[in-house]
C-alpha positions, -999 to +999 in steps of 0.1 A: -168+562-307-193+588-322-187+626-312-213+641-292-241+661-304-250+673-269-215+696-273-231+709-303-261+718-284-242+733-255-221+756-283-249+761-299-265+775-266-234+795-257-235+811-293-268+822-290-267+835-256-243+860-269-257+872-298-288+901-290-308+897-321-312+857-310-348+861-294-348+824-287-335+791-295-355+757-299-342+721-295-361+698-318-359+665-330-352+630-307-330+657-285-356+680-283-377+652-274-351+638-248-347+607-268-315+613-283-279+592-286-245+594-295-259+591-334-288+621-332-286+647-355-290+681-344-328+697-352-328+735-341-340+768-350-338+804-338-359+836-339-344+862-351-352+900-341-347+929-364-352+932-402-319+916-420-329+881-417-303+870-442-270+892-428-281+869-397-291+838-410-252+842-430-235+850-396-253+819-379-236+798-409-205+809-402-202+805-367-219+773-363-195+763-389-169+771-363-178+744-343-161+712-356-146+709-389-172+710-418-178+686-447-206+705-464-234+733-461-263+740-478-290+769-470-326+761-483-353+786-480-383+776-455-416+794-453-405+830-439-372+819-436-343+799-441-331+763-434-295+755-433-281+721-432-243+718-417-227+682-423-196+683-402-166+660-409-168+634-378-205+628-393-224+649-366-251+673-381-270+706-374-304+711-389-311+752-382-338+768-390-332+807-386-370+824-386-381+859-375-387+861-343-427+862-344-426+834-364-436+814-329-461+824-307-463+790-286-436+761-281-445+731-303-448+697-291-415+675-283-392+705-281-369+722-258-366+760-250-331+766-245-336+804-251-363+825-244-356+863-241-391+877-246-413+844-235-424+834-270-419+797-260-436+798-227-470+785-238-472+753-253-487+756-290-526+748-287-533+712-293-560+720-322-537+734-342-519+701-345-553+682-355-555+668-391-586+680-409-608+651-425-601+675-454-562+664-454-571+628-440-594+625-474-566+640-495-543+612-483-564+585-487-572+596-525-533+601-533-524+565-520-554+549-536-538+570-572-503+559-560-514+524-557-528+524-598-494+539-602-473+512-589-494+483-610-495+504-644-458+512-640-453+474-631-469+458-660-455+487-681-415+469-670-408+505-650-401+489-621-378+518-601-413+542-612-434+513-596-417+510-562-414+549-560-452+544-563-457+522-539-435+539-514-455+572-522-486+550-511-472+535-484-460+569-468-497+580-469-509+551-452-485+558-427-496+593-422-535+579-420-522+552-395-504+584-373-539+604-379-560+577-363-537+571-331-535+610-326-495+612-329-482+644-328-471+656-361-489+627-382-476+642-421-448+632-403-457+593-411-437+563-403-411+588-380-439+601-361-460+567-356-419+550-348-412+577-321-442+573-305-438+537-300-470+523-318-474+490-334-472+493-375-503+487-395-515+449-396-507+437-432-481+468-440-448+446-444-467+431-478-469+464-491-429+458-497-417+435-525-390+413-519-378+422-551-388+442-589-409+415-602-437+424-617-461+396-604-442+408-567-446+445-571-485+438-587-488+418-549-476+446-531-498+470-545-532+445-538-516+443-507-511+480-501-550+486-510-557+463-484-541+479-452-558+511-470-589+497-474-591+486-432-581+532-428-604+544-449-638+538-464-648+572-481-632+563-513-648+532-524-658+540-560-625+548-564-610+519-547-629+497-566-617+512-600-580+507-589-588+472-576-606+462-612-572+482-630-549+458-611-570+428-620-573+439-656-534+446-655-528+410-641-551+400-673-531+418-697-501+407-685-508+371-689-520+369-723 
């Protein structure tokens, strides 16, 4: 049987109860979201007060590492502060953030306060902060429509691993255009986003995947992957119709 994650969260907790300079503490993730099970990972983050963020981000380390024995660690640094990964040895495994503590003014969608000293997490973060520009949602749609020329030049090129990195590059952006139009929170997110919130996939999205490296499959997959593009987005049809003629000159190439 898996160990639990929700004792993680409860030492977690306790920990951070204890310690002064831990303004608060945020449950993220499928527990934040109250969706998780015996095989969730453990998303968190706290705020920290006073002006050695490292000294404190080091003494979080350690005594989360206290909590079951430890495989492996690893500390990242993320926007003002630090993100550290703890892979403990029954498989279980914290995600902590460790911020300053103004680093929130608002508690973001599908999270849990589980510390709040000074009521930085009382107000829910304002919903138009969370809405995509059409500035981004243009910027996604160009990338996939490059991605998909990608995945066809690398195919007829015999770079097939460079060609399915291509097309999964252009099939994450479609994702993250499908997640835009249905309004799921935290749409860069993609595929996990659209998943959690329980929404059908895009009509025509399991072509986008070869069943194998091929290069007649993988040059299907991208026609196919301009397709389910094609029914998201119209404002890049000059470009669209240069990667659709590239494919079909490819294909040309190919069979001489």
């Amino acid at each position: 049987m898996a160990a639990d994650p929700a004792e993680l969260v409860e030492r977690l907790t306790d920990w951070a109860e204890r310690q002064p300079w831990v303004d608060w503490l945020e449950l993220g993730g499928s527990l934040g979201r109250g969706a998780g099970d015996a095989w969730s990972d453990l998303d968190a983050g706290i705020g920290v007060t006073g002006d050695d963020l490292d000294a404190r981000r080091d003494e979080a380390v350690r005594a989360v590492s206290t909590f079951a024995p430890v495989a492996g660690t690893l500390v990242q640094g993320w926007q003002s502060g630090s993100h550290c990964i703890v892979a403990y040895a029954d498989g279980r495994q914290l995600s902590l953030v460790v911020a300053p503590a103004d680093f929130r003014s608002g508690q973001p969608p599908e999270s849990r306060a589980l510390l709040d000293r000074t009521g930085r997490l009382a107000t829910p973060v304002a919903a138009e902060r969370l809405i995509t520009t059409p500035e981004t949602l243009r910027e996604w749609g160009f990338l996939a429509w490059i991605a998909i020329g990608d995945a066809a030049r690398h195919a007829v090129r015999g770079h097939r691993w460079r060609a399915l990195r291509s097309l999964t590059e252009g099939r994450d952006l479609v994702w993250q255009l499908w997640g835009a139009d249905h309004e799921v929170v935290y749409p860069a997110f993609g595929v996990v986003s659209v998943e959690n919130a329980g929404l059908p996939e895009p009509p025509g999205i399991l072509a986008t995947h070869p069943p194998d490296l091929d290069q007649e499959r993988l040059l299907d997959a991208a026609e196919a992957l301009g397709r389910v593009l094609t029914e998201l987005r119209d404002d890049h049809e000059v470009l669209a119709e240069s990667i659709r003629r590239r494919i079909r000159d490819l294909r040309s190439h190919r069979s001489r």
